[in-house]
KEFIDO-254243 format. One record per residue (C-alpha): x, z, y. Coordinates in pm, whole numbers, padded with zeros to 5 digits, always signed. Layout:
XZY/...
END
This chain:
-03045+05439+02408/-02765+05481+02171/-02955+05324+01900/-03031+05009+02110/-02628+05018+02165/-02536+05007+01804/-02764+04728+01752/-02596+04563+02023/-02240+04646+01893/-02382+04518+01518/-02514+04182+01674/-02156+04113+01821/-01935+04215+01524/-02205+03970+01351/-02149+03719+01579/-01780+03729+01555/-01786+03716+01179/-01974+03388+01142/-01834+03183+01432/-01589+02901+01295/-01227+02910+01345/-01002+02664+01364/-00633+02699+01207/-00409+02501+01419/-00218+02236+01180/-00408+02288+00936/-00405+01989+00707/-00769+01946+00546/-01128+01775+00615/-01371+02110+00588/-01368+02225+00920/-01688+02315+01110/-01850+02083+01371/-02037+02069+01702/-02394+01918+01665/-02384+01573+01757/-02579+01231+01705/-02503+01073+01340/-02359+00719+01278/-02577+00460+01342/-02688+00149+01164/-02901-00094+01202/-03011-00251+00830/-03268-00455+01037/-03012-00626+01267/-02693-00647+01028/-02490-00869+01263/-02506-00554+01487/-02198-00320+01501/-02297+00043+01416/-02264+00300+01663/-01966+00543+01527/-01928+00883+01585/-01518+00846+01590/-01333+00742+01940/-01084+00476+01745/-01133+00262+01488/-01016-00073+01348/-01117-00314+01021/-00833-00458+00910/-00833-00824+00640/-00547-00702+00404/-00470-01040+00301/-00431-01204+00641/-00429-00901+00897/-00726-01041+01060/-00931-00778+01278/-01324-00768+01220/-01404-00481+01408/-01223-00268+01655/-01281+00030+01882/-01034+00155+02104/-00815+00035+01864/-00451+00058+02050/-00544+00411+02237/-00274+00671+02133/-00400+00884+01896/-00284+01195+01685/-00289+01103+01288/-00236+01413+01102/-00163+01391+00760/-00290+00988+00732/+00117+01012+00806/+00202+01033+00459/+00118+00680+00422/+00400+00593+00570/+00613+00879+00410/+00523+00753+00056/+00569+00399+00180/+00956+00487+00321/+01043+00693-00007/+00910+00428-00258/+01074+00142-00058/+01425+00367-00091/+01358+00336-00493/+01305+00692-00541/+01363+00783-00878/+01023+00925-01026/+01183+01141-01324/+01437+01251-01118/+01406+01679-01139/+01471+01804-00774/+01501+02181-00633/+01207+02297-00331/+01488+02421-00032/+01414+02675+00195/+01302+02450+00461/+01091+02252+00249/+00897+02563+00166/+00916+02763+00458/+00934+02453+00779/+00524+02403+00757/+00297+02635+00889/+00144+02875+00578/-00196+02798+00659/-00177+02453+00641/-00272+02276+00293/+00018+02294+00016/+00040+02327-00353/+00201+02692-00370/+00551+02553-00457/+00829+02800-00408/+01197+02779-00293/+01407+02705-00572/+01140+02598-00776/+01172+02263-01005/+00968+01936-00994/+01001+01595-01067/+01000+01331-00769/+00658+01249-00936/+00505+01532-00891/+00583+01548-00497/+00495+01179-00453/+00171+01232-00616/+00108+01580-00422/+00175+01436-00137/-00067+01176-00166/-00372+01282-00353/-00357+01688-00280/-00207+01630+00099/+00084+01925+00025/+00250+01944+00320/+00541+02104+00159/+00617+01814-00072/+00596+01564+00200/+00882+01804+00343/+01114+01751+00007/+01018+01341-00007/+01190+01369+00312/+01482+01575+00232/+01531+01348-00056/+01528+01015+00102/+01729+01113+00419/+01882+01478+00387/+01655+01628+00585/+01341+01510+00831/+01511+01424+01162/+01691+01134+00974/+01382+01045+00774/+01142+01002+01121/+01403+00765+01227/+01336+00607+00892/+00973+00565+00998/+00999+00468+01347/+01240+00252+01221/+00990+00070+00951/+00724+00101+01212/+00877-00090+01454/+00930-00351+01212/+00583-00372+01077/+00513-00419+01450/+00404-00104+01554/+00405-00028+01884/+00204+00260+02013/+00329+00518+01723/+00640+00749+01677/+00637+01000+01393/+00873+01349+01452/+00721+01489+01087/+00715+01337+00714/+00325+01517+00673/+00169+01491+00990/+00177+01874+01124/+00094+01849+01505/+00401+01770+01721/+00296+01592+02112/+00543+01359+02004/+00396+01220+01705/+00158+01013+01771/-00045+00650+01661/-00305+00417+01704/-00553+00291+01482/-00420-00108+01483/-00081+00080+01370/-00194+00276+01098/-00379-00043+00983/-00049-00231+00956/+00115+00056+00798/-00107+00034+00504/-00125-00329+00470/+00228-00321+00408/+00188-00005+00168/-00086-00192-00038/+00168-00462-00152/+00289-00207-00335/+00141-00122-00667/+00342+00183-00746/+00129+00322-00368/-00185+00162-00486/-00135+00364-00793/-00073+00693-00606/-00294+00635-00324/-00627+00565-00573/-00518+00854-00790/-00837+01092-00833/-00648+01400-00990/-00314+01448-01136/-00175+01777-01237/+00196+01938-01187/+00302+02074-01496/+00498+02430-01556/+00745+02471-01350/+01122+02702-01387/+00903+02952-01183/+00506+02891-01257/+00351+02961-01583/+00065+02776-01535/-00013+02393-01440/-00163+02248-01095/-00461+02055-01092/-00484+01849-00803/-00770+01696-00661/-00793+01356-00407/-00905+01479-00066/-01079+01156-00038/-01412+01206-00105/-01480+00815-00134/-01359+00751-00458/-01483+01038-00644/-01813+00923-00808/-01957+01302-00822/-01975+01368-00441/-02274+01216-00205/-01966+01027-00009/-01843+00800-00279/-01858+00452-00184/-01822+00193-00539/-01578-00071-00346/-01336+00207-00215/-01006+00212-00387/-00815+00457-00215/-00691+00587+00069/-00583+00936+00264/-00717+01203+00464/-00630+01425+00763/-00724+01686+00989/-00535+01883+01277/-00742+02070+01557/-00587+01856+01773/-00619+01533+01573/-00951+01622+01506/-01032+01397+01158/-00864+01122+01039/-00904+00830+00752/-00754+00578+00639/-00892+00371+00315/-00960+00042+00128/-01195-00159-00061/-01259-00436-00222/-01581-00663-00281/-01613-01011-00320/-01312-01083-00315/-01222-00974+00012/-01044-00660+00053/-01061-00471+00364/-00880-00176+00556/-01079+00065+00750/-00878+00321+00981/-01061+00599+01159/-00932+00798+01415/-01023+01135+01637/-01355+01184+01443/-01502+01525+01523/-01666+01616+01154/-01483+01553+00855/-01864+01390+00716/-01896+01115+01042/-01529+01043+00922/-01688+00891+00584/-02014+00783+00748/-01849+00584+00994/-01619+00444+00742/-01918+00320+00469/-02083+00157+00798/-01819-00021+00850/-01778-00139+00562/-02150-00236+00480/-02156-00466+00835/-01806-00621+00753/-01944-00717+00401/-02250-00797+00553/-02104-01043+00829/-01787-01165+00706/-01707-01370+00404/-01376-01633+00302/-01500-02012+00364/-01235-02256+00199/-01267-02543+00438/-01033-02807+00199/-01205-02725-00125/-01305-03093-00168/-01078-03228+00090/-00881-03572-00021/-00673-03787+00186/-00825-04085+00055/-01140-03944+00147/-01150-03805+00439/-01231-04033+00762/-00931-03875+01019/-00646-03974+00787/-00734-04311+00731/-00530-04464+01055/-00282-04234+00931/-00171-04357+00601/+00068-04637+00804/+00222-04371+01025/+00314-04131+00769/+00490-04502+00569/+00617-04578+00889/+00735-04255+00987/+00889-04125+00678/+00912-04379+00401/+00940-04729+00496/+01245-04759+00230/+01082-04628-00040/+00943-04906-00345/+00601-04701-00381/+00319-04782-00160/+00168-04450-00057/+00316-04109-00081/+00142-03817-00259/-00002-03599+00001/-00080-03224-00087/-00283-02961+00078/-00349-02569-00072/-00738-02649-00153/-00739-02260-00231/-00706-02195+00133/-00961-01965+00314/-01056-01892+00715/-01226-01511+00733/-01531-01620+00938/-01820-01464+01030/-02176-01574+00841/-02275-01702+01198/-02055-01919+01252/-02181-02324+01133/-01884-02453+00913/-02005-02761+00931/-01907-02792+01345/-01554-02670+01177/-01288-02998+01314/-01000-03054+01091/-00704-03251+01283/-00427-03389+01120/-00088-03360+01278/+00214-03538+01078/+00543-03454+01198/+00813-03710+01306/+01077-03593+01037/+01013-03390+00736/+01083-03021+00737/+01205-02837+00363/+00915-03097+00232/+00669-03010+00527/+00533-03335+00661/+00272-03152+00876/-00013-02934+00905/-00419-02939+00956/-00528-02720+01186/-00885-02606+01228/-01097-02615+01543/-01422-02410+01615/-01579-02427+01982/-01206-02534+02091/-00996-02281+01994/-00803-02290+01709/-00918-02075+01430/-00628-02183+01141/-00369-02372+01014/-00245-02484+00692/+00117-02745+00589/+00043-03077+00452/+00356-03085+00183/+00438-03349-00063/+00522-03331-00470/+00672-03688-00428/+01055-03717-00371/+01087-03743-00015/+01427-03920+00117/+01351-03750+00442/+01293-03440+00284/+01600-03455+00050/+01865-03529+00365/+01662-03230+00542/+01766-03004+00257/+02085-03109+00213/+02133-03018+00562/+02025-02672+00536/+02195-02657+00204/+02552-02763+00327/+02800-03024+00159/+02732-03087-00214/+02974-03004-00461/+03095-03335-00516/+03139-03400-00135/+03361-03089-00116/+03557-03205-00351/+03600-03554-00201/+03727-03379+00089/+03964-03179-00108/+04082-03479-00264/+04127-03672+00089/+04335-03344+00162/+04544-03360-00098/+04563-03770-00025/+04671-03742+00312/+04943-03458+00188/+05112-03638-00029/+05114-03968+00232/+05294-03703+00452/+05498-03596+00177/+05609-03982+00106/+05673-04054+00509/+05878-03775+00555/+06091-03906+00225/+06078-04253+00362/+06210-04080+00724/+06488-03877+00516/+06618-04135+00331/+06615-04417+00609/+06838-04121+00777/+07060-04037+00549/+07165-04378+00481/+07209-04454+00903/+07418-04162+00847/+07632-04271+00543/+07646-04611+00751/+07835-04411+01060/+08056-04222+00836/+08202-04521+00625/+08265-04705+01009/+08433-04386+01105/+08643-04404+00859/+08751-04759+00854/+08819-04714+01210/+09060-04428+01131/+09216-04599+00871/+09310-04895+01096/+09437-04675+01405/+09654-04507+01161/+09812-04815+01013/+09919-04931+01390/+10073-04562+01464/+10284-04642+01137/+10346-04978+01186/+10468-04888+01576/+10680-04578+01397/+10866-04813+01192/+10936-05070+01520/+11137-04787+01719/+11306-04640+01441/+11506-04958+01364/
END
């Protein structure tokens, strides 16, 4: 009996040993999973979606913003440290100063939780802005995401308002960050169309592009560290030695909180056509990459640019022949020339889907009634009767239309200031002369009294004498 108890009492202690654990906040992508179905594709049926293992996800067109795919793409979600896109993003548009030598503060070192991922940095010790823009990004430190704060805004109350702040005007609407690295607060929060925007704006940056495809980088000696840190990316998609490396991906960030579950957000580029993939509450850091690579094979697979005016002419094309007399009419029945010199951007693109017939694509013409900054109009493109793009008709000839448009916006010319200043000074002076005129007619009136005044006296006075002289004899 009391050998069948201390197997029992072994088999628990076993038990106990070997059963994950999960550090709340902690920052990383290597915690254990539940068994659950993989991602699904479907190489036989490419125009299919695959089946993803994530609850919210979203493929994002970096060059236009147009959505390809989307799942639950506007639920609130947590985004761990896939925050620090946004942290970089705020700090770099600030013009942080990269050889700048800063000090780690207590609250830097000590406000994240110790088990959460960090580079060992200690309070007092000395690094260069680089080095905590780069660990931030590519090892994830938590505690450097703290000082990018500190050093942008004084401390990370003012810095989230920085964030919300840029969110808002990205046109975020379903996130509000409390933290610069993405440590679990209720009140920090996103959604996957959010975090899609967020890095589309981060991407036209090459200094993030830089940081953010970065596969190691390493922290020299410090004032207080003897030895150098290597750091490693966290994303597993651009490393070329693990089983997870995709060739197109070009960067991107990881995250994990138990409560967050896994998170990714990354890019590529093929064909031309770069893409952002955001993933969102996956549970396995593994399905995080799997769903991502599906995603991108059935977006490359379905989706490519189409450039609708690549041999588009005015001359040529059918729609704009009755047109030719309205635009002369409309705009330029003064000039001398005959026709004016239409232009359209034959490098322009539409997104579309391989499905979709581009020869069933409509182009109609619309020409304004008065030019606009040398915009006489636009061609917009029809599919099925909705409106799928639009692109300005402009000019390269000089437009009299155009030209009293932009002198408009542009204000009085130089010369027709100083006409005015001149009609200023003109009617000044006329003043000047009238009021002369006026002062001299008035003075002379006045002379005129005086001299009568005194002729007057001069004869009353002679009388007075003349009477004296009577009554004295």
């Amino acid at each position: 009996m009391k050998k069948m108890l201390a197997v029992f009492l072994a088999l628990i202690l076993t038990f106990t040993f070997v059963t994950p654990t999960y550090a709340t906040g902690a920052i990383g992508d290597e915690e254990a999973t539940t068994e659950h179905p993989e991602t699904t594709e479907y190489p036989d049926n490419p125009s299919r979606p695959p089946d993803l293992v994530c609850n919210a996800a979203i493929v994002m067109d970096a060059g236009t913003g147009q959505i390809l795919y989307e799942k639950n793409a506007y639920d609130k979600k947590y985004p761990a440290s896939i925050t620090k896109i946004l942290t970089i993003l705020v700090a770099l548009e600030h013009g942080v100063n990269f050889d700048e030598t800063i000090s780690m503060s207590e609250n830097a070192i000590w406000g994240i939780e110790r088990d959460s991922t960090n580079i060992g940095l200690d309070v007092g010790e000395k690094v260069t802005v680089r080095d905590i823009m780069y660990a931030t990004l590519v090892e994830s430190a938590n505690e450097c995401a703290y000082a990018v704060a500190e050093l942008v805004a004084g401390n990370i109350e003012s810095f989230a308002d920085l964030m919300n702040k840029r969110a808002e005007e990205l046109g975020c609407q379903s996130t509000h960050f409390v933290t610069p690295n993405g440590l679990h607060d209720d009140n920090h929060y996103t959604c996957a169309y959010d975090m899609a925007l967020i890095t589309r704006q981060a991407l036209k940056n090459d200094t993030f592009r830089e940081i953010a495809g970065t596969l190691s980088y390493t922290v020299p000696k410090t004032n207080l560290a003897d030895e150098t840190r290597p750091l490693l990316n966290g994303n597993r998609m651009i490393n070329p030695a693990e089983p997870y490396y995709y060739q197109y991906c070009k960067g991107g960030k990881t995250g994990y909180t138990t409560k967050a579950n896994n998170t990714l957000v990354t890019y590529a580029q093929k064909d031309g056509l770069e893409l952002i993939c955001v993933i969102l509450d996956c549970d396995g850091w593994k399905y995080s990459y799997s769903d991502t690579r599906a995603l991108y094979n059935y977006c490359y697979n379905n989706y490519s640019y189409f450039y609708p005016l690549s041999d588009f002419s005015f001359e040529s094309d059918e729609e704009s022949t009755t047109d030719k007399n309205t635009i002369l009419e409309n705009f330029y029945s003064s000039m001398s020339h005959e026709m004016v010199d239409l232009v359209v951007d034959k490098s322009y693109s539409l997104l579309l889907n391989k499905s979709v017939d581009t020869t069933k694509i409509e182009k109609v013409i619309n020409l304004y009634d008065t030019a606009q900054d040398n915009v006489l109009g636009e061609i917009n493109f029809i599919y099925n009767g909705e409106q799928i793009g639009t692109t300005p008709i402009t000019s390269t000839t000089p437009l009299l239309s155009s030209q009293m448009t932009q002198d408009e916006k542009d204000g009085p010319s130089i010369w027709s200031k100083i006409g005015k200043v001149l009609l200023y000074i003109l009617l000044i002076l006329l003043g000047l002369v009238l009021l002369l005129i006026f002062y001299i007619g008035l003075a002379a009136i006045i002379r005129k009294f005086r001299r009568n005044n005194r002729r007057r006296g001069y004869r009353r006075r002679r009388r007075r004498r003349k009477d004296d002289d009577y009554y004295y004899f």
